[in-house]
OpenMM code with the backbone's topology and positions (N, CA, C; nanometers):
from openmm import Vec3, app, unit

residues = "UNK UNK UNK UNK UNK UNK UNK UNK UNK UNK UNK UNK UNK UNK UNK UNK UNK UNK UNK UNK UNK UNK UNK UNK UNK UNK UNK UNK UNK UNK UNK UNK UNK UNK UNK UNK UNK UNK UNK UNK UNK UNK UNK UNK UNK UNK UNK UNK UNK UNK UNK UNK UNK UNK UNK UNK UNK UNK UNK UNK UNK UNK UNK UNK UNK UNK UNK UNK UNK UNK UNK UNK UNK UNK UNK UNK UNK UNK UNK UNK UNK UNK UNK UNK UNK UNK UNK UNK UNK UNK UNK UNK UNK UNK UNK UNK UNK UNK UNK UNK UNK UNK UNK UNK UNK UNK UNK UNK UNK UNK UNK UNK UNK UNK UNK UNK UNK UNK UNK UNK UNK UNK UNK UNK UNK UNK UNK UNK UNK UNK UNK UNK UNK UNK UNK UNK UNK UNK UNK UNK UNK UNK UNK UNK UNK UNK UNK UNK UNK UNK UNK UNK UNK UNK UNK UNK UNK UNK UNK UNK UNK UNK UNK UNK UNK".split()
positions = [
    Vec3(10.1980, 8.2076, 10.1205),
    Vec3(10.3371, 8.1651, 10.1200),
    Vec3(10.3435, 8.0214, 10.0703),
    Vec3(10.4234, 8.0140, 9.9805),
    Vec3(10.4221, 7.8367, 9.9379),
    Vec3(10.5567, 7.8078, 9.9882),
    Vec3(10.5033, 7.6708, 9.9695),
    Vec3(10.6824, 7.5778, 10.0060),
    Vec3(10.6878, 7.5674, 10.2187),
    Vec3(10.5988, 7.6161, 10.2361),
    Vec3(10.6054, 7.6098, 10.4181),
    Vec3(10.6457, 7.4903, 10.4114),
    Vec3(10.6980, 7.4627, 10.5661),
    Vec3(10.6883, 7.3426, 10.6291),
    Vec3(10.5561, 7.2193, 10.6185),
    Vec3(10.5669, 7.1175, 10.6107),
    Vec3(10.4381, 7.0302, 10.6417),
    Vec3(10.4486, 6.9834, 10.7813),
    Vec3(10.3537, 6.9274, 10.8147),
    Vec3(10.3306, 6.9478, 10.9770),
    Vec3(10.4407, 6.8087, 10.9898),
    Vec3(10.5071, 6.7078, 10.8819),
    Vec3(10.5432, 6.6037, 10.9562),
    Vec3(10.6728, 6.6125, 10.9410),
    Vec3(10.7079, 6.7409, 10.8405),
    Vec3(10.8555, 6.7955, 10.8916),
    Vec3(10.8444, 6.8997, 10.9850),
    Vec3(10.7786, 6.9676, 11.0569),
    Vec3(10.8051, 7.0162, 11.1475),
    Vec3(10.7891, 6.9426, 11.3099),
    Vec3(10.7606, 6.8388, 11.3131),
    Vec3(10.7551, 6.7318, 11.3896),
    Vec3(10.8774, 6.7119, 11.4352),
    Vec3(11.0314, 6.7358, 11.3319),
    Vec3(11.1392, 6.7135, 11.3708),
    Vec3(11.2097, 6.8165, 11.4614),
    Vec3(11.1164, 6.9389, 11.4914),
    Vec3(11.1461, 7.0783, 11.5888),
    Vec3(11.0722, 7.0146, 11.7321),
    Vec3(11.2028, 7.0378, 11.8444),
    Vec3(11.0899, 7.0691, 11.9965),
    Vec3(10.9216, 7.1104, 12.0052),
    Vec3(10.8687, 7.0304, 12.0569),
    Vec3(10.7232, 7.1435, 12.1421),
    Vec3(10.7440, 7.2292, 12.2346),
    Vec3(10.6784, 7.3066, 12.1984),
    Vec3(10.6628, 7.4367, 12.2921),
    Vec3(10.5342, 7.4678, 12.3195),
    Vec3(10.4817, 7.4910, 12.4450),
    Vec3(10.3349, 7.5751, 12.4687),
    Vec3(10.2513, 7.5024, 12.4371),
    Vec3(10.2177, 7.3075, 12.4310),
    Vec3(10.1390, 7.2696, 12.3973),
    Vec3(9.9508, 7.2996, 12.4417),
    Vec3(9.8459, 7.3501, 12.3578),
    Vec3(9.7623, 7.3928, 12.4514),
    Vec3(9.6304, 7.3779, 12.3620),
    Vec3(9.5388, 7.4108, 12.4023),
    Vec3(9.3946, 7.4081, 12.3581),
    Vec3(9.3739, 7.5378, 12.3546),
    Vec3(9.3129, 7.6053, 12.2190),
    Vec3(9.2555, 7.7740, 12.2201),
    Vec3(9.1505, 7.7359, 12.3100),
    Vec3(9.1363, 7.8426, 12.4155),
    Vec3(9.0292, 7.8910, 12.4552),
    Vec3(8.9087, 7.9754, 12.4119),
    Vec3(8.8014, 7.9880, 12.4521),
    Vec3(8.6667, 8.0069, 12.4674),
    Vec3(8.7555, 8.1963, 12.4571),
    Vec3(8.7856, 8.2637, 12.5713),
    Vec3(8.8519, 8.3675, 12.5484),
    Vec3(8.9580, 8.4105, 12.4389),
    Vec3(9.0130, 8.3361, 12.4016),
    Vec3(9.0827, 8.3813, 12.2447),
    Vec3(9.0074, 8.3984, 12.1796),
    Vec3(8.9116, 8.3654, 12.1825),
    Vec3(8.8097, 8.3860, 12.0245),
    Vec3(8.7877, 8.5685, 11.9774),
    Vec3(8.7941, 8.5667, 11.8444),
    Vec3(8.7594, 8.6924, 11.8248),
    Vec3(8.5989, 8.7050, 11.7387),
    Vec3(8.5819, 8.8356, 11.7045),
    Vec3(8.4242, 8.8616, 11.6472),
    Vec3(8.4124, 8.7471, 11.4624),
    Vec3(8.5196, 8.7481, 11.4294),
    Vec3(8.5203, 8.6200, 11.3474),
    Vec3(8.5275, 8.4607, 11.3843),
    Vec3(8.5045, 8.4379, 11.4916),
    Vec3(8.4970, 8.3122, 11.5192),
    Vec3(8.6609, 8.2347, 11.5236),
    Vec3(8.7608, 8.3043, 11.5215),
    Vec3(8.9134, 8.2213, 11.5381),
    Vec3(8.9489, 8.3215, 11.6139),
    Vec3(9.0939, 8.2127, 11.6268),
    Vec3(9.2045, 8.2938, 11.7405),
    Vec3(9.2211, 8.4171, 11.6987),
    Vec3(9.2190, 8.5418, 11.7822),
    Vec3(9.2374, 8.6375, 11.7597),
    Vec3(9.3809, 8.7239, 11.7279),
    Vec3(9.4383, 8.8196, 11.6844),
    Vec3(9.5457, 8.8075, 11.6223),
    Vec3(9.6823, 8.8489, 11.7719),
    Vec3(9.6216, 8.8838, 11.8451),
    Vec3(9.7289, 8.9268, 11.9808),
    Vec3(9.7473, 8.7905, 12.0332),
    Vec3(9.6280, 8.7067, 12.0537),
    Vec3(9.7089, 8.5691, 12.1297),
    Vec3(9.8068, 8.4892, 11.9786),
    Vec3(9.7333, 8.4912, 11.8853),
    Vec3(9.8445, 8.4102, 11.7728),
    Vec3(10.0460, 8.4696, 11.7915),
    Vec3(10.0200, 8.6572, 11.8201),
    Vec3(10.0943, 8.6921, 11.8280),
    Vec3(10.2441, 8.6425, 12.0298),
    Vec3(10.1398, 8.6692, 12.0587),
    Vec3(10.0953, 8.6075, 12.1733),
    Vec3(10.1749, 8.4664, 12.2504),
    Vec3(10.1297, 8.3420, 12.2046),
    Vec3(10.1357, 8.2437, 12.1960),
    Vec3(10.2720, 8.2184, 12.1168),
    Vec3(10.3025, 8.2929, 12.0064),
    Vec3(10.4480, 8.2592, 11.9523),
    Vec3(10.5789, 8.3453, 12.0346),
    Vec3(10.5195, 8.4222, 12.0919),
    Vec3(10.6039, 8.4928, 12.1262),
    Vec3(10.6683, 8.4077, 12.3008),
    Vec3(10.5437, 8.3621, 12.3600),
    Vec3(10.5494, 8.3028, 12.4867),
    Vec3(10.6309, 8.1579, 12.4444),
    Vec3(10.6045, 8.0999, 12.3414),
    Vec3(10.6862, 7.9950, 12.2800),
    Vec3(10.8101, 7.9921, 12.2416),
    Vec3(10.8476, 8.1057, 12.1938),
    Vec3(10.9903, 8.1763, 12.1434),
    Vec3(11.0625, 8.1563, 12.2956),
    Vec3(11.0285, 8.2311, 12.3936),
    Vec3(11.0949, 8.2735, 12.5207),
    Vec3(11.0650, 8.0965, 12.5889),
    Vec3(11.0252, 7.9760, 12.5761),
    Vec3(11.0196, 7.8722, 12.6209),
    Vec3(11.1437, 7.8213, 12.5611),
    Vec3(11.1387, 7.8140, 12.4110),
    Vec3(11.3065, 7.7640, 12.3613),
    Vec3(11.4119, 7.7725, 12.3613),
    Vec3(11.4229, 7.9301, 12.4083),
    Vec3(11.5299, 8.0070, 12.4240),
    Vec3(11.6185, 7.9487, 12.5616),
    Vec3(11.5384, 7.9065, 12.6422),
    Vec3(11.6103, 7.8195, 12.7431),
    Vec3(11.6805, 7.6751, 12.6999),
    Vec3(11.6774, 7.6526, 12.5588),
    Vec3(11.7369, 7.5352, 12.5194),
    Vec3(11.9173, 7.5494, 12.4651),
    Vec3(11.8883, 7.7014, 12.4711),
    Vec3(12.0153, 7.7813, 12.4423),
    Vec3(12.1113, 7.8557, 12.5455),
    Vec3(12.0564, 7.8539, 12.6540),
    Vec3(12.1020, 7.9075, 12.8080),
    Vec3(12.0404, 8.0188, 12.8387),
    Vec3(11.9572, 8.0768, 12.7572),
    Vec3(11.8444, 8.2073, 12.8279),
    Vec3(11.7246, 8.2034, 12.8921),
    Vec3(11.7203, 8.1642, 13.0578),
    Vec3(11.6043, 8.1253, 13.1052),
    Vec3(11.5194, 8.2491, 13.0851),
    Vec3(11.3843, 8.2211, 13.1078),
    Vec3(11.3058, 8.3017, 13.0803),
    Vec3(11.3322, 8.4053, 13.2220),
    Vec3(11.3995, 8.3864, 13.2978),
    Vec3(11.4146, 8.4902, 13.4123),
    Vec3(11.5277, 8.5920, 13.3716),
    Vec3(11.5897, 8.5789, 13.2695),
    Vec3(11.7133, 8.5930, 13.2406),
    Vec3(11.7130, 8.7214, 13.3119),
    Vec3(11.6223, 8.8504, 13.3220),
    Vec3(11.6722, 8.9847, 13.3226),
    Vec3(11.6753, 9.0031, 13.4592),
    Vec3(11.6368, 8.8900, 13.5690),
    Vec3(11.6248, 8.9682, 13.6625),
    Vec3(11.7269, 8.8545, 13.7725),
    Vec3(11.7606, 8.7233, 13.6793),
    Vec3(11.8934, 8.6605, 13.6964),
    Vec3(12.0097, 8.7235, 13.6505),
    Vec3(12.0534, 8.7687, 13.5789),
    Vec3(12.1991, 8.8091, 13.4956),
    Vec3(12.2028, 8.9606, 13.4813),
    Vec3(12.0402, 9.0261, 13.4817),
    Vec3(12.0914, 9.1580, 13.4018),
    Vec3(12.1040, 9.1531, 13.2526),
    Vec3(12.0515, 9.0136, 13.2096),
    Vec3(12.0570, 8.9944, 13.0296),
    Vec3(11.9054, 8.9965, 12.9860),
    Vec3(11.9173, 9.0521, 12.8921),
    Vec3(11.7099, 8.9628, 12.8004),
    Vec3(11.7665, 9.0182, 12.6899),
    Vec3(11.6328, 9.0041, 12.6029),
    Vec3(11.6422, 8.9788, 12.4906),
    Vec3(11.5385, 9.0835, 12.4312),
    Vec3(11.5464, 9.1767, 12.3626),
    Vec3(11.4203, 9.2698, 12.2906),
    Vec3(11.4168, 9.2000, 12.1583),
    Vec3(11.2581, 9.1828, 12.1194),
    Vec3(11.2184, 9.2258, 11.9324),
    Vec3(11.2396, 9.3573, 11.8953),
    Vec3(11.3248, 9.3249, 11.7686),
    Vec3(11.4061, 9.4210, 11.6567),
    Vec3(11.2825, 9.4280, 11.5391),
    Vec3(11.1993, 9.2839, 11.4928),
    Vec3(11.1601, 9.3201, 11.3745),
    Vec3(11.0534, 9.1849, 11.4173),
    Vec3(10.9512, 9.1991, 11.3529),
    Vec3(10.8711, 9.0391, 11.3045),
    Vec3(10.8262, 9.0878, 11.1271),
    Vec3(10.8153, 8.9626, 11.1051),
    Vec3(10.6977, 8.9475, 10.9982),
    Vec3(10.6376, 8.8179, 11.0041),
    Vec3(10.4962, 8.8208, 11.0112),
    Vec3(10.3858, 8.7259, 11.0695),
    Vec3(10.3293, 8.6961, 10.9036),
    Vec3(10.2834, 8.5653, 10.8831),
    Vec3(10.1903, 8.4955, 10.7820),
    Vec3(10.0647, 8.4053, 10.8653),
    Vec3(9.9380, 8.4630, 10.8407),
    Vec3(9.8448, 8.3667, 10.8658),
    Vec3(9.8382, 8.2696, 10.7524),
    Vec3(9.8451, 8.1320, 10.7767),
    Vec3(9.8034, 8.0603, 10.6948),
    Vec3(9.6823, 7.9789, 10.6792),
    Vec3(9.6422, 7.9411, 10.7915),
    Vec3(9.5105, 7.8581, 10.8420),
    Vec3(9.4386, 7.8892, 10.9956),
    Vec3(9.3154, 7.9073, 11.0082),
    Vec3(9.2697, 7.9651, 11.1113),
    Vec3(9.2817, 7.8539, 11.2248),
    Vec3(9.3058, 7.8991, 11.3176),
    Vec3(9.2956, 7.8244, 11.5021),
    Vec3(9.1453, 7.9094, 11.5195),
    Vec3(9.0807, 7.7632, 11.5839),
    Vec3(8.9492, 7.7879, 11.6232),
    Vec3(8.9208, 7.7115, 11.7743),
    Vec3(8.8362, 7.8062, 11.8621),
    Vec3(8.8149, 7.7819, 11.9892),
    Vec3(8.8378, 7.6071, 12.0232),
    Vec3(8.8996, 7.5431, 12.0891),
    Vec3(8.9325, 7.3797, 12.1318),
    Vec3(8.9893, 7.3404, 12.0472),
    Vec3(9.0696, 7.3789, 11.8846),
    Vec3(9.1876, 7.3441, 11.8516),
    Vec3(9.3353, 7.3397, 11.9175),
    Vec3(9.3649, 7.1983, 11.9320),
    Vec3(9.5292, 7.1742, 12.0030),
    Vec3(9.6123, 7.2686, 11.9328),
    Vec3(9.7259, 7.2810, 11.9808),
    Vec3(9.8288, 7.3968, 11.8835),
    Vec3(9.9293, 7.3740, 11.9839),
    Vec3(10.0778, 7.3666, 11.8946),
    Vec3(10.1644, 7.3307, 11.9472),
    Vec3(10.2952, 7.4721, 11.8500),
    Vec3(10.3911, 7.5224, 11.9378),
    Vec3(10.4962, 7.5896, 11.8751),
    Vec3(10.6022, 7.5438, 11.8889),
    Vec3(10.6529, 7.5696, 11.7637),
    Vec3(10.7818, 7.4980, 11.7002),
    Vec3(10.8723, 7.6248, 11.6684),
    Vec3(11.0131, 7.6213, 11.6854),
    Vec3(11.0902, 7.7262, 11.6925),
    Vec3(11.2196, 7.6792, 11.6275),
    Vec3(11.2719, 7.7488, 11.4862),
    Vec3(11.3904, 7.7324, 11.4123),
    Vec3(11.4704, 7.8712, 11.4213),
    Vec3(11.5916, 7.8216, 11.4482),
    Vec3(11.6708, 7.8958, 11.4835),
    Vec3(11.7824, 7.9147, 11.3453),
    Vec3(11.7791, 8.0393, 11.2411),
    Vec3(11.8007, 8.0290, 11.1448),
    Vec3(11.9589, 8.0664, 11.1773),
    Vec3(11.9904, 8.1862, 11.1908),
    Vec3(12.1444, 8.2483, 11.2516),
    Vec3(12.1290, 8.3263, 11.3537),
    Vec3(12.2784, 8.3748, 11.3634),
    Vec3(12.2786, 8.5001, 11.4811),
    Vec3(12.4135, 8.5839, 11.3903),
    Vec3(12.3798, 8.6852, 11.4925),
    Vec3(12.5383, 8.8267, 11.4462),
    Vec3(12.6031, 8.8142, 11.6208),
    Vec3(12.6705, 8.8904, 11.5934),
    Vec3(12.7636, 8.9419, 11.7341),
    Vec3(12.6143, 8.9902, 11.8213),
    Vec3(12.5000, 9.0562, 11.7660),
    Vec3(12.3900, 9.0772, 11.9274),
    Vec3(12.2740, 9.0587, 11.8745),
    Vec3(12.2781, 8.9662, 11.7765),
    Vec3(12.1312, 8.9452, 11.7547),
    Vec3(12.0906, 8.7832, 11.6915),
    Vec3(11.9637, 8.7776, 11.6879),
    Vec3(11.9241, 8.6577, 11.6077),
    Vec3(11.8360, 8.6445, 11.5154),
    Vec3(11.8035, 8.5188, 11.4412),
    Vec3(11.6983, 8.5631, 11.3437),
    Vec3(11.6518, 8.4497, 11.3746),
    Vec3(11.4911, 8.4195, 11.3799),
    Vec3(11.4328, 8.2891, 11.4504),
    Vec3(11.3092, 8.2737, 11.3364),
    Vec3(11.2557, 8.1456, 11.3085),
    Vec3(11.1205, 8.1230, 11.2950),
    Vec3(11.0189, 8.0679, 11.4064),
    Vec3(10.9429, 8.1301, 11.4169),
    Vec3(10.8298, 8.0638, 11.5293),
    Vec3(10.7117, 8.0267, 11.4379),
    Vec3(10.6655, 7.8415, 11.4209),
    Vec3(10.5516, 7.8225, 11.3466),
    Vec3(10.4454, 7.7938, 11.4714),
    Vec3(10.3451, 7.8043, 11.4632),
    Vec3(10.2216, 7.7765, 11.5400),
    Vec3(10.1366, 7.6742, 11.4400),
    Vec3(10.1701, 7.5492, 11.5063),
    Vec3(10.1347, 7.4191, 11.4432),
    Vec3(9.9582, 7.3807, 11.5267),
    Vec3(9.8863, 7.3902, 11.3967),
    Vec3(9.7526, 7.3129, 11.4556),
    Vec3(9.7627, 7.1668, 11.4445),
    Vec3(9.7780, 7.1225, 11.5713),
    Vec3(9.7936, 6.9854, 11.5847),
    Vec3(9.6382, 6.9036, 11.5789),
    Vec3(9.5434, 6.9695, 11.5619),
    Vec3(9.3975, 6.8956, 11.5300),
    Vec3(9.3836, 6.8645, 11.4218),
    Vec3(9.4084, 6.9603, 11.3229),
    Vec3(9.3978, 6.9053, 11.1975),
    Vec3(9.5842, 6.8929, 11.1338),
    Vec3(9.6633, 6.8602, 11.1853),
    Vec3(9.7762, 6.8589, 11.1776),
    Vec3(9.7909, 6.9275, 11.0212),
    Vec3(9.8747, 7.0699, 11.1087),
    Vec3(9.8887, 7.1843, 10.9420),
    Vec3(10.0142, 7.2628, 11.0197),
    Vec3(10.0471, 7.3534, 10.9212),
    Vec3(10.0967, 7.5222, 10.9918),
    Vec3(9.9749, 7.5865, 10.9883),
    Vec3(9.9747, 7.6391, 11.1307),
    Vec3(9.8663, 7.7762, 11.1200),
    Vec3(9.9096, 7.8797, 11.0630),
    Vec3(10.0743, 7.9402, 11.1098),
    Vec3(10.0817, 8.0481, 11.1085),
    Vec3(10.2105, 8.0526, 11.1510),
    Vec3(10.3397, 8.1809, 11.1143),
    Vec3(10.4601, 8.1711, 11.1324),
    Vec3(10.4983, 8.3231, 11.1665),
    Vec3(10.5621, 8.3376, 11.2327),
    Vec3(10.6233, 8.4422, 11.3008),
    Vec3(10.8012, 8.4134, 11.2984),
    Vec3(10.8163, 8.5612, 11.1928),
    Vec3(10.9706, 8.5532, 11.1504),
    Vec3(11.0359, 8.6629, 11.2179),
    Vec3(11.1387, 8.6231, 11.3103),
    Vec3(11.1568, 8.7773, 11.4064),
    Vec3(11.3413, 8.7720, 11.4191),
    Vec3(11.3385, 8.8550, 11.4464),
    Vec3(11.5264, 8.9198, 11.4928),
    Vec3(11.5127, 9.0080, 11.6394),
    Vec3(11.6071, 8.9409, 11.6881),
    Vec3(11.5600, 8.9814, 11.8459),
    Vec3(11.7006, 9.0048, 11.9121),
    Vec3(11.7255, 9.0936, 11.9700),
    Vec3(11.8749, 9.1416, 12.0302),
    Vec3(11.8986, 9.0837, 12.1922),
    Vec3(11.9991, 9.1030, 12.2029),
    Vec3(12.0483, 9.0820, 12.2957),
    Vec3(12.0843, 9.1948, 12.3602),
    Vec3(12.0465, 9.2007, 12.5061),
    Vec3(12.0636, 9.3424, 12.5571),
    Vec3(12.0890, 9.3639, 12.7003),
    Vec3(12.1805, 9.4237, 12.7467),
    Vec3(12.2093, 9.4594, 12.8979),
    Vec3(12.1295, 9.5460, 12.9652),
    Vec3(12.0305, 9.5024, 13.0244),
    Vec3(11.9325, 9.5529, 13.0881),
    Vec3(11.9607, 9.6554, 13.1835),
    Vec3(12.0750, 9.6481, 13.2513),
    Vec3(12.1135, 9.8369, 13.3199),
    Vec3(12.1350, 9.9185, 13.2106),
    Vec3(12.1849, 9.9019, 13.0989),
    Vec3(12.2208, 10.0261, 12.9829),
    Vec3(12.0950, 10.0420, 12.8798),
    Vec3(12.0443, 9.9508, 12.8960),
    Vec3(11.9167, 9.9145, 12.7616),
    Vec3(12.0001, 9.9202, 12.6404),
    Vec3(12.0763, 9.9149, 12.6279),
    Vec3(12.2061, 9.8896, 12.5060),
    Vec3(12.2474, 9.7261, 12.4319),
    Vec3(12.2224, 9.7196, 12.3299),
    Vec3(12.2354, 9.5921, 12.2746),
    Vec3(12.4110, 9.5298, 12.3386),
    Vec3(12.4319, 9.4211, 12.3677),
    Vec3(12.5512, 9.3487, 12.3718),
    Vec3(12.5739, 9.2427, 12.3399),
    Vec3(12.7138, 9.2109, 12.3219),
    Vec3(12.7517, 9.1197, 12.2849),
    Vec3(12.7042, 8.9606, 12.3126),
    Vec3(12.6476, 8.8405, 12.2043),
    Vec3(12.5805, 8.7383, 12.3030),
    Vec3(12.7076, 8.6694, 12.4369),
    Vec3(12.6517, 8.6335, 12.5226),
    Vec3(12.7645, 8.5799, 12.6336),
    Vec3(12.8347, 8.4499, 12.5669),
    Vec3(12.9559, 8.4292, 12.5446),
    Vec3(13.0093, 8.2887, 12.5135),
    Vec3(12.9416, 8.1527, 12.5078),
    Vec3(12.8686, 8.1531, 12.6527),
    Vec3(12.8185, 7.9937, 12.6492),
    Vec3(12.7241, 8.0042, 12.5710),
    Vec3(12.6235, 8.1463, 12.5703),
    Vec3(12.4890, 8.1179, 12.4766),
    Vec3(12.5357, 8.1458, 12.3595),
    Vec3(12.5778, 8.1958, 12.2852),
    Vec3(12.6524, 8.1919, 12.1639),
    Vec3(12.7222, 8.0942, 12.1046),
    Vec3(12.7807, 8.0017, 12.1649),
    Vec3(12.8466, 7.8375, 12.1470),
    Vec3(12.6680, 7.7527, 12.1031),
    Vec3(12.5789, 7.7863, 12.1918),
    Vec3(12.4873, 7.6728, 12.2088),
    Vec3(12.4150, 7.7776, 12.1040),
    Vec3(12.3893, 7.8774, 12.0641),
    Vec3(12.3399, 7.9172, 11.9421),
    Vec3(12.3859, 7.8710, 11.8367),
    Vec3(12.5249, 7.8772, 11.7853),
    Vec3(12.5547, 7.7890, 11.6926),
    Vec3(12.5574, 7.6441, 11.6141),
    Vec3(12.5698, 7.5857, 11.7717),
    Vec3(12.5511, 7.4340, 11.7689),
    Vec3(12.3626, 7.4127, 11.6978),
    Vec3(12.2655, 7.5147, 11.8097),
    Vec3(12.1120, 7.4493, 11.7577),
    Vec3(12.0810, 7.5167, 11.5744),
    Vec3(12.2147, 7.5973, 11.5362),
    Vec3(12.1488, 7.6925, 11.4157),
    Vec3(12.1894, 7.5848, 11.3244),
    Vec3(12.3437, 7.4942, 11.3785),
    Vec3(12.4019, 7.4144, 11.2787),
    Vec3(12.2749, 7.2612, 11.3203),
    Vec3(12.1996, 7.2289, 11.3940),
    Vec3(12.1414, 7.1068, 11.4018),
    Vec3(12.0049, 7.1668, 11.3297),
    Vec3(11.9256, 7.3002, 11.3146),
    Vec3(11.8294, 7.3311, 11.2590),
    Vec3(11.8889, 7.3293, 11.0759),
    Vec3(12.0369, 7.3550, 11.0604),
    Vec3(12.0344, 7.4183, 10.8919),
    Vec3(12.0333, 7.2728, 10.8648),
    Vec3(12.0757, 7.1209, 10.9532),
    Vec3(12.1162, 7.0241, 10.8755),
    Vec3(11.9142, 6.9598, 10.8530),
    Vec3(11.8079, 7.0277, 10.9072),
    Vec3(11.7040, 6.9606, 10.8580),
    Vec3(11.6874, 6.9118, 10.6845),
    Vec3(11.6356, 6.8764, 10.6911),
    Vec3(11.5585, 6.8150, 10.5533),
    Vec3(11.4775, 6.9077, 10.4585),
    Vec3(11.4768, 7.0157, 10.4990),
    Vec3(11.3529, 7.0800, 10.4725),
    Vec3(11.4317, 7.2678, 10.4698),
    Vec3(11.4070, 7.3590, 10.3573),
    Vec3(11.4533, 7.4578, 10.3852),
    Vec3(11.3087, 7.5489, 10.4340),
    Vec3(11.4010, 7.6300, 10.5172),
    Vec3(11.3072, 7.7703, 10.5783),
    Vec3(11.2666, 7.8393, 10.4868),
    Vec3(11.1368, 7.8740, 10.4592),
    Vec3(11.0860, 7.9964, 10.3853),
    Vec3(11.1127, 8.1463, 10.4743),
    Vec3(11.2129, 8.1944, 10.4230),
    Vec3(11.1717, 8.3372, 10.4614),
    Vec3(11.1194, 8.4497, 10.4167),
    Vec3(11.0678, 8.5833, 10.4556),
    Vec3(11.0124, 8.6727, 10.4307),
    Vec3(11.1071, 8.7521, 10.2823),
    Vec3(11.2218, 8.7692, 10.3368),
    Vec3(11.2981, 8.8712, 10.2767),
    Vec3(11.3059, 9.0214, 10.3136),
    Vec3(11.2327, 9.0268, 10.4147),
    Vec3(11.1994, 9.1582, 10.4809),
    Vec3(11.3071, 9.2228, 10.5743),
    Vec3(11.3534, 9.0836, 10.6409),
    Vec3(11.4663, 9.1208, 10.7140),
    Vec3(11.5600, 9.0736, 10.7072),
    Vec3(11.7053, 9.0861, 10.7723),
    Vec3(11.8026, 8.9932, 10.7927),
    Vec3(11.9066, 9.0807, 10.9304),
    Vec3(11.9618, 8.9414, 10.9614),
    Vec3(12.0508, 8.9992, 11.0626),
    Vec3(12.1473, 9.0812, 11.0219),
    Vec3(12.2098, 9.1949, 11.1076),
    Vec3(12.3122, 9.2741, 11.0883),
    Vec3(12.4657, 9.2538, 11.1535),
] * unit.nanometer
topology = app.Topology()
chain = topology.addChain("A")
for resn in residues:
    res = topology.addResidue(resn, chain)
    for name in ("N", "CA", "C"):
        topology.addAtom(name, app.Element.getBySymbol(name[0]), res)
């Protein structure tokens, strides 16, 4: 993928999940293996989402969460056992019950992108398992972080694979 982020424009996104790979992530190639990369963005995704009013308890506070609709993942550079790594989360748009997010997994050792996770994720009423409408307040504060992410410096590479509906 060309044109990514560089690590000192993505510097201008929140941390999320700051951490050291472990000795146990490792796979039979010697790097992070592909479930924690998957893993790790995904546990990072659900950390930001509280910057928008969706605590990570949400389903068993409100009766609300959130399902993955779609990803598309790019490795770009390998995470290796005691590399720092930090996730960064852009919030591109939303529809009436969904969103479209980037999650990068920033190696902060050798300051790079590792790796990006492009996903659309619904909103859903957990007694019906039925997608719904986002709630007002999180939908206000979705807009506000999509309009403070579009005014960066820097445009999003996306896949083209997906888009919101």
């Amino acid at each position: 993928m060309t044109n990514q982020p560089t690590y000192d424009e993505l510097q201008a996104l929140p941390v999320h999940l700051p951490q050291k790979v472990p000795a146990a992530f490792e796979d039979v190639n010697g790097h992070l293996n592909i479930r924690h990369y998957v893993g790790i963005a995904s546990e990072g995704l659900d950390e930001s989402l509280t910057e928008v009013g969706i605590p990570q308890q949400w389903p068993t506070i409100s009766g609300e969460g959130v399902f993955t609709a779609e990803h598309h993942m790019s490795y770009l550079k390998e995470l290796r056992v005691g590399d720092r790594l930090s996730v960064r989360v852009r919030l591109i748009g939303r529809s009436e019950r969904a969103a479209h997010v980037l999650v990068y997994l920033v190696d902060e050792t050798r300051q790079q992108l590792s790796y990006v996770m492009e996903e659309i994720f619904l909103h859903v009423d957990m007694e019906s398992r039925r997608t719904a409408p986002w709630p007002a307040d999180v939908a206000e504060a979705m807009d506000k972080q999509i309009a403070e992410h579009k005014a960066l410096a820097w445009e999003p590479v996306l896949s083209g694979a997906m888009q919101l509906r």
